[in-house]
Backbone as CSV, one residue per row, in Angstrom:
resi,resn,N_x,N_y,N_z,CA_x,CA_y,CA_z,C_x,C_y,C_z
1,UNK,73.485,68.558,42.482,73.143,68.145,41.142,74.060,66.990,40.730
2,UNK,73.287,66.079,40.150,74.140,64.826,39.918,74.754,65.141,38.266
3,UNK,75.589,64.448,38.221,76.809,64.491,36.963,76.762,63.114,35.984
4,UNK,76.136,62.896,35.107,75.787,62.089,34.271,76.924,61.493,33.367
5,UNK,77.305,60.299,33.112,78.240,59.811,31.560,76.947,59.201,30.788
6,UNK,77.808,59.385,29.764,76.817,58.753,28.410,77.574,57.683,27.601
7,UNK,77.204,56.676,27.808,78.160,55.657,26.691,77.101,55.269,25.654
8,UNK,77.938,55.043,24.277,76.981,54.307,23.560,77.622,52.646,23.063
9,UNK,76.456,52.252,23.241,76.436,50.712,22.616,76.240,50.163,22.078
10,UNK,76.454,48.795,21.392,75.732,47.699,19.996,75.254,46.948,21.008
11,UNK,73.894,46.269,20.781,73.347,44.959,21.028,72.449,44.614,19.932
12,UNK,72.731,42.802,20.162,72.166,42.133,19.264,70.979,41.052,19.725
13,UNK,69.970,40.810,19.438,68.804,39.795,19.718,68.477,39.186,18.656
14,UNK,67.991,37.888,19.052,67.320,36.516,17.882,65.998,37.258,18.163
15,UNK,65.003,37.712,19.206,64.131,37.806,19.392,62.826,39.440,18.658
16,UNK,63.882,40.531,19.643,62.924,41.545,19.184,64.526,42.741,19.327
17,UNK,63.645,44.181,19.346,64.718,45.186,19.269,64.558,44.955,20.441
18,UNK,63.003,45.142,21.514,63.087,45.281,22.580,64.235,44.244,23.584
19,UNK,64.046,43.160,23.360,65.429,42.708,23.886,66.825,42.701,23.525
20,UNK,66.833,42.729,22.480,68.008,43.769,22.115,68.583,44.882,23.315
21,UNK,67.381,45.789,23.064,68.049,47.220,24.302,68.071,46.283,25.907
22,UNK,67.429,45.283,25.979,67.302,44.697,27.569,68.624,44.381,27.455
23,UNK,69.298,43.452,26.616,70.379,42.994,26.914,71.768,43.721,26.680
24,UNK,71.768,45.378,26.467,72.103,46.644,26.046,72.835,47.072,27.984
25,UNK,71.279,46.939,28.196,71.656,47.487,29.653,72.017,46.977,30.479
26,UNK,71.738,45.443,30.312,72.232,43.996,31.113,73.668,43.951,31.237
27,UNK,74.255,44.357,29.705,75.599,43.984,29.911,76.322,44.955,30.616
28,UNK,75.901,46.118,30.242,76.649,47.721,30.727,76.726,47.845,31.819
29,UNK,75.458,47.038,32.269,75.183,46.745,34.321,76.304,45.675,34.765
30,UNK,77.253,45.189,33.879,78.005,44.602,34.713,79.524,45.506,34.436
31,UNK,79.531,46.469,34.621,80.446,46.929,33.803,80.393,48.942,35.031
32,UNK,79.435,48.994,34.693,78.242,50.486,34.722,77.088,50.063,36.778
33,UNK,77.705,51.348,37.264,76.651,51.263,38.057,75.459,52.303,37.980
34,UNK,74.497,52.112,38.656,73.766,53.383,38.280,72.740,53.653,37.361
35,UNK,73.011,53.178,36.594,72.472,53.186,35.272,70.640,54.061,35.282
36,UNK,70.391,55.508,34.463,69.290,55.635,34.880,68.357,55.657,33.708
37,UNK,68.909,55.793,32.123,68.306,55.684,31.086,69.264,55.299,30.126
38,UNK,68.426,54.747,28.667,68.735,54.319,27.446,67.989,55.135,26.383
39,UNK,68.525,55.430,25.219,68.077,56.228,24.652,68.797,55.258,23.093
40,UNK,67.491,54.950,22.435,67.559,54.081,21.052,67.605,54.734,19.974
41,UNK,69.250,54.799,19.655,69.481,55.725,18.776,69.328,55.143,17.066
42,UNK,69.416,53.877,16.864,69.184,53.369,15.780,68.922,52.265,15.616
43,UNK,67.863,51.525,15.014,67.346,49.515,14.767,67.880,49.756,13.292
44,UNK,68.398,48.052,13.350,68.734,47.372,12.399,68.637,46.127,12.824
45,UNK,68.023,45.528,11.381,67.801,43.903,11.218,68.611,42.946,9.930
46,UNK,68.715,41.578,10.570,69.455,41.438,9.494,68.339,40.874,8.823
47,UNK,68.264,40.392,7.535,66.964,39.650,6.889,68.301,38.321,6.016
48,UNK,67.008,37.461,6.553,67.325,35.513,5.583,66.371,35.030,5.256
49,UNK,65.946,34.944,4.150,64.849,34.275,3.314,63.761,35.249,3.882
50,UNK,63.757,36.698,3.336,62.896,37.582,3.183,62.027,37.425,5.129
51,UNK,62.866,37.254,6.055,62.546,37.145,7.407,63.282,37.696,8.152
52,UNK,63.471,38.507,9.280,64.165,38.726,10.106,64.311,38.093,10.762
53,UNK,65.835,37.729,11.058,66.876,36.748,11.947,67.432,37.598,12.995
54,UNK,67.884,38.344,13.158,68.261,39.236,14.437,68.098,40.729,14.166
55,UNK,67.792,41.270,15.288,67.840,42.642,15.191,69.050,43.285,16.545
56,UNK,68.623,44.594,15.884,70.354,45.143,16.364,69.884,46.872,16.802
57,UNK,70.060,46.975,18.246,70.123,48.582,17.977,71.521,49.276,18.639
58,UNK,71.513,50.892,18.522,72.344,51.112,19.054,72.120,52.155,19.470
59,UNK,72.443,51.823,20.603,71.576,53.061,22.374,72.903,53.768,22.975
60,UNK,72.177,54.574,23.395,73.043,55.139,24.173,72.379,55.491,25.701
61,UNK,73.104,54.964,26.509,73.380,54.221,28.544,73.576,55.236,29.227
62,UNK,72.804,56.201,29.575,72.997,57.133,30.980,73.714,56.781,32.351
63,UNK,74.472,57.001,32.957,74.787,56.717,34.328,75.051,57.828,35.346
64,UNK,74.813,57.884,36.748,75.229,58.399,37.330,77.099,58.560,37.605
65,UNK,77.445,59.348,37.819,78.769,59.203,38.058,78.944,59.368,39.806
66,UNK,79.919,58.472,40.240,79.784,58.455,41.917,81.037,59.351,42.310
């Protein structure tokens, strides 16, 4: 039976949440091997002139432990 860590993280995107969490796991992957899920624990956006300018979530990064 494999033995799991859980980290949690901030990421931020100009684009969507969804890249947001891409670039969540992007970074953790340089950091994190293994990696087997993300789990989106909260979105937030910022708003400028009644528009969203970035969004923001904060996940939490499954890994195997070796």
């Amino acid at each position: 039976m494999a033995m799991l860590k859980v980290i949690e993280v901030l990421a931020e995107s100009d684009k969507s949440w969804e890249d947001a969490a891409q670039s969540a796991v992007q970074q953790a992957g340089k950091n994190v091997r293994n990696i087997k899920s993300i789990y989106i624990k909260d979105f937030e956006a910022t708003v400028d002139n009644a528009r969203l300018v970035k969004y923001r979530v904060n996940a939490k990064i499954s890994f195997v432990l070796e």
